[in-house]
C-alpha positions, 0 to 999 in steps of 0.5 A, a space after each residue: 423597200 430593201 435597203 441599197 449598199 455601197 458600191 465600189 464607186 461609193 467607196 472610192 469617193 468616201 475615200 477621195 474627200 476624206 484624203 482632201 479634207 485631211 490635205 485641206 487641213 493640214 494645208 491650212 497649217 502653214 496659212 498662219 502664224 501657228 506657233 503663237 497663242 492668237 494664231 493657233 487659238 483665233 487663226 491670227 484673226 486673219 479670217 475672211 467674211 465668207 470663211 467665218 459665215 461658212 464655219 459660223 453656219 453650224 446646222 450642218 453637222 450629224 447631229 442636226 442631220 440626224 436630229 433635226 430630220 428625226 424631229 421632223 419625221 416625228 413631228 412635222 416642220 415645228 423643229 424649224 423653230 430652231 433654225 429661224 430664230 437662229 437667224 435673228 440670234 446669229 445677226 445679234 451675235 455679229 451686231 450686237 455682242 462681237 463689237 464688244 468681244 472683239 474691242 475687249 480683246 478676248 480668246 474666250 467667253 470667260 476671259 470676257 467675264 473676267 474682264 468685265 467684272 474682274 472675277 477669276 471665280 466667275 471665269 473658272 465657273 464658266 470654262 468648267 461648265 462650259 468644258 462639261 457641256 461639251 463632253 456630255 452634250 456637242 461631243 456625244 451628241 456627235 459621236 451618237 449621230 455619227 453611230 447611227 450614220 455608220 450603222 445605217 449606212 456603212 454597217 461598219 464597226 463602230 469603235 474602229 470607224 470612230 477611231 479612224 474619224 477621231 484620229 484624222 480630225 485630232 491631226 490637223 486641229 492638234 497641228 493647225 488650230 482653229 485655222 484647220 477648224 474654219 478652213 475645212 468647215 467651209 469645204 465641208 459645209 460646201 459639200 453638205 450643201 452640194 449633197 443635201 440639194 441634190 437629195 433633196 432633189 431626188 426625194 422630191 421626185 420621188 414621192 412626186 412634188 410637195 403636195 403629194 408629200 403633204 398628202 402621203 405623210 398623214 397617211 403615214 400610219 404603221 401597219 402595227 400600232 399600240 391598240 387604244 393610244 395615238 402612237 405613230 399616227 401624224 401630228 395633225 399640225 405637223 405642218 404648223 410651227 406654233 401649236 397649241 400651249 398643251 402641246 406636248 413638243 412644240 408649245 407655242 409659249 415654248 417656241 416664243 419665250 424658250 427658243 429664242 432664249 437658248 438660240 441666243 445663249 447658243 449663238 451669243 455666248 457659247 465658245 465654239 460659235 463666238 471663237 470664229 467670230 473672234 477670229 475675223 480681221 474686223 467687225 466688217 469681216 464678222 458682221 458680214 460672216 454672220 449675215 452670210 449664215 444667217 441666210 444659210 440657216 433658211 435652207 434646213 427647212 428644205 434640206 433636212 426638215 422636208 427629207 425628213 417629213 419624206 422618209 416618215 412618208 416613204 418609210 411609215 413602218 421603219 422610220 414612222 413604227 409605234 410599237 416599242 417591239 417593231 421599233 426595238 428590231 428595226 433600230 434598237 430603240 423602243 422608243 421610236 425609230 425617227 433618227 434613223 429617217 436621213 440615212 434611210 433616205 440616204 440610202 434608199 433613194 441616192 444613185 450609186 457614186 452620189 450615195 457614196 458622196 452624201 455619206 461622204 458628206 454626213 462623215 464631213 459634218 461629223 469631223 466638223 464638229 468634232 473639230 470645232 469641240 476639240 479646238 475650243 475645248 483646248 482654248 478654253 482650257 488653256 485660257 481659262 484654267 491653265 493661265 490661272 494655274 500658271 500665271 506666267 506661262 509662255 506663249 510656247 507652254 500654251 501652244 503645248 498645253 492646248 494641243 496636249 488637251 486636244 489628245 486628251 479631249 480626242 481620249 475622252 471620246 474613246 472612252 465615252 464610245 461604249 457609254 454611247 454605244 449602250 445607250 440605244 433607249 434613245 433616252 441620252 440622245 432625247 435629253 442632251 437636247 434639253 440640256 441646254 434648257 436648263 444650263 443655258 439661260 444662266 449663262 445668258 442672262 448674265 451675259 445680257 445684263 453685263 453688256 446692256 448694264 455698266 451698272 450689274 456688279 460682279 457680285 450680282 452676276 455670280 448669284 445669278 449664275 449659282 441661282 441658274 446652276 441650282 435650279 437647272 441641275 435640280 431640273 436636269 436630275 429629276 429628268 434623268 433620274 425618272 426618264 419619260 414614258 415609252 407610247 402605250 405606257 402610263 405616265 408616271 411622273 409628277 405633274 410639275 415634270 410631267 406638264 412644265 415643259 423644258 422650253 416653258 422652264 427655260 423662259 422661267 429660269 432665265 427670267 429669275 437669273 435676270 431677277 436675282 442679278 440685278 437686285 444683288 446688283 443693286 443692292 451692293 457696290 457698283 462697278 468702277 466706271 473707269 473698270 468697264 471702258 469698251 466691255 459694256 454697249 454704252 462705253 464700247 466707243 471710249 477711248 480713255 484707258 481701262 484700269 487694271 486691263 488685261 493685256 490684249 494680244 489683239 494687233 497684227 504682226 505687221 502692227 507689233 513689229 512696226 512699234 518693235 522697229 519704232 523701238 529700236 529706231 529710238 534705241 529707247 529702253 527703260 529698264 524700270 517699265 514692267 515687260 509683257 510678252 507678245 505675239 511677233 514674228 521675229 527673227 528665226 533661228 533655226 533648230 539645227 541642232 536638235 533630232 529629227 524626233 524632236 524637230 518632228 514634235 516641235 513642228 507639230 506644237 508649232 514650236 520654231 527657233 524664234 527668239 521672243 521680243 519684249 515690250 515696255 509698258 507704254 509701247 504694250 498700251 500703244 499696241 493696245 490703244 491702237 488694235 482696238 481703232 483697228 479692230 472695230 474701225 468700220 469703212 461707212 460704205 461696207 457698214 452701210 452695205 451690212 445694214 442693208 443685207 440685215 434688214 433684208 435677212 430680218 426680213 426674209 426670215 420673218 416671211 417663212 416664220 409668218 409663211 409656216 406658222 
């Protein structure tokens, strides 16, 4: 079946949701106070529960489009794993670690770090490796898929419609933070849903209903095969998610120990994710958004998973070839061609002007995530590392220097695109997936260990973490260093590479970082308990004051400038207390006096004429005292209402887990 191009009416609508998503971005600018370090970085924790659960809901972006229906062309259903163990991971993410986060006060996963164990080396660790992850895993994997989704779509060249892409989304996440981000993440997450039910729809039809897809896909055999081997032929589970140990993909032990490990250091403590949880008005708002998504994460099964089963079963010499010949012709990658299984779908299948609208949606969820990696690469940069650097640095020097990091970041992705773009082996993509087996449970365990234990000290936690980093890396060079076996070919790696899956590595490796924690724990100094008040689930309700706390930019500005006014009211100073900076809206005194050019540069770096209030000691510890009440106050009907929905989503997710097994 010949491909179909775009039509004019396609264009036209790539080009009127490109234009709106910009608009809705750069309209969310002047929703919130963009000009201060809590409401550039966190939108001014002002978020409603539905704008946090639709940019919470991460699935639908081109990479898991691409990867999660390549998966599934390749392999059948088990891929769905991922998705349902991620609904459990997002309701202990909102109900379990976000409570805690949000009465510590934190921007960033490391600055939590900081807090709880009093470590700088611990915090400047984790931004580093966090910031690494992101460059060479989220953002290529990103510019990777959205490669593959121009070239089979669009025929484009790569470099400039990459450019283009980069440029937009750079624009409004450098002008509007993580308002823009969550903003149009819901627009974009709504158009993905609109453009995958109605593909979904039409590949239904298509290939006549569920069981003649069931039937069609084993059949799926290409014409030309690799004699002697069982390349390209169906996985006779391909319709199971638990399979047999040996399984070479999709181990049951793998899927048990190892899945659920990394959807709970993806969900509970990776930076992009956490940031818009930090950013709802309360725990009501965050636990509500989580449950929100967690319903969302049902619909990859029958949105991508399907689709992708249907192309293999509609496309068996394209997107299902086997001989790394064929498959070199049709996609440039002799080790298969499954990636290519959504947009062939895409394309084929979809009318003009609804073709032009599922492209349109497969751009939206690349500029999704590219928008999500560039706002929280920025915060933790400029949280992190920067304020480590320059200790006293101003509210302002930190909006600057958190949008110059976005310029920078969007400067690495066009450097990075050849690199990318080589990478047509297939290999680059194949172990960023991997990836985070072996640097994620590490980071978790030490996560685990500091909220469930006040008694894990900041020596035990450090060990953990150089333990996982040794172990992990090790693994990861030996993975990229002897790659894997095309179909036909011998395999030629050693035995503990070769049969000691990723996921099975994982469950070890995590397991060890909790070993080595908490013996170091125990055998050194524990922590001060009056160091560990609201960091920790069994001191999250204290009320006494934390030694040595950092100050938490954490109130309302309606809260700050109700005590700036108490303040002046009582005409009380005291020249003695030590002063801290905090985010209020004040007076403004406009730049008058300034060029166009420069009032064009401040108004991108959110920079006004607002003079900057101070506050004594004592009123910065009320402000304190008095949002972590608010933050974490939860209204007994709304909680009870929350309660309900999560068993009811617990439960639901544990049906199709059961329902597919």
């Amino acid at each position: 079946m010949a491909t179909h191009q775009l039509v004019t009416a396609d264009y036209v609508i790539i080009a009127i949701h490109f234009i709106i998503t910009v608009g809705v971005g750069i309209w969310s600018t002047f929703r919130g106070n963009r000009g201060t370090s809590r409401g550039y970085f966190l939108a001014g924790r002002d978020m409603s529960w539905w704008l946090v659960g639709m940019s919470l809901y991460d699935s639908f972006t081109s990479s898991s489009f691409i990867g999660i229906s390549g998966a599934a062309a390749a392999n059948g259903i088990a891929v769905s794993c991922y998705e349902f163990t991620g609904l459990f991971c997002i309701l202990l993410l909102t109900f379990v670690f976000v409570p805690i986060y949000i009465g510590a006060g934190v921007y960033t996963m490391p600055e939590y770090l900081k807090k709880r164990f009093g470590s700088q080396r611990l915090q400047v660790y984790l931004a580093v490796q966090s910031l690494i992850l992101f460059a060479f895993t989220k953002l290529s994997a990103e510019i990777f898929a959205g490669a593959i989704i121009i070239k089979e779509t669009m025929g484009w060249n790569l470099y400039v419609s990459v450019l283009i892409l980069l440029a937009a989304t750079a624009l409004y996440t450098v002008i509007g933070g993580l308002a823009a981000v969550i903003y149009t993440d819901a627009l974009q997450t709504v158009v993905l849903i609109v453009g995958a039910i109605i593909l979904f729809i039409i590949s239904m039809i298509d290939i006549g209903g569920y069981e003649s897809m069931v039937d069609l896909y084993f059949q799926a055999k290409p014409n030309i095969t690799v004699a002697n081997t069982s390349c390209g032929i169906p996985d006779p589970n391909a319709l199971h998610i638990f399979r047999p140990a040996s399984d070479s993909n999709y181990p049951w032990t793998g899927i048990v120990f190892g899945v659920n490990i990394l959807s709970a250091w993806y969900f509970c403590t990776d930076q992009v994710l956490v940031q818009r949880t930090l950013a709802a008005k309360n725990t009501i708002h965050a636990k509500g958004g989580g449950i929100l998504a967690a319903y969302l994460k049902i619909l990859p099964m029958f949105l991508m998973v399907w689709p992708g089963m249907i192309s293999r079963a509609l496309y068996k010499d394209t997107v299902g070839c086997a001989d790394p010949t064929i498959c070199e012709e049709v996609c440039g990658n002799p080790s298969g061609c499954s990636n290519i299984a959504y947009p062939k779908l895409v394309m084929n299948l979809m009318p003009d002007g609804l073709r032009g609208l599922m492209v349109a949606a497969l751009l939206a969820a690349l500029m999704c995530s590219l928008t999500s990696v560039f706002n929280s690469g920025s915060t933790l940069f400029t949280i992190d590392i920067w304020k480590r650097i320059r200790k006293n640095a101003s509210d302002r020097e930190l909006m600057i220097v958190g949008r110059l990091f976005v310029i920078i970041f969007v400067g690495f992705s066009i450097v990075w695109l050849p690199v990318v773009g080589k990478a047509q082996d297939g290999q680059l993509f194949n172990y960023l997936q991997s990836i985070a087996s072996y640097m994620g449970p590490p980071v978790l365990a030490c996560f685990i260990l500091a909220i469930a234990s006040t008694r894990i000290n900041e020596k035990g936690a450090f060990w953990g973490l150089m333990t996982g980093l040794v172990l992990g890396v090790a693994r990861m060079i030996a993975d990229f260093a002897l790659g894997s076996p095309v179909c036909g070919e011998e395999e030629y790696r050693p035995a503990i590479i070769a049969n000691f899956h990723y996921l099975h590595y994982a469950a070890f490796l995590f397991a060890t970082c909790l070993i080595v924690t908490v013996v170091v724990s125990l055998l050194t100094k524990p922590q001060d308990p009056e160091e560990l008040v609201n960091l920790t689930w069994h001191t999250r309700n204290q009320k006494s004051h934390r030694r040595n706390q950092v100050k938490d930019f954490t109130l309302t500005e309606k809260d700050t400038s109700a005590v700036l006014q108490e303040k002046h009211s009582d005409h009380h100073q005291d020249k003695n207390d030590v002063t801290v900076t905090v985010d209020v809206k004040t007076v403004e005194t406009p730049i008058t006096s300034q060029s166009i050019g420069k009032r064009i540069l401040y108004f991108i770096c959110g920079i006004t004429g607002n003079k900057e209030e101070q506050l004594t000691q004592e009123e910065q510890d009320k402000i304190d005292r008095k949002l972590a009440n608010l933050a974490t106050k939860e209204d007994p009907f709304w909680r009870r209402v929350l309660n309900v929905n999560v068993v009811i989503c617990m439960g639901v997710g544990t049906f199709f887990i059961a329902y597919f097994y």
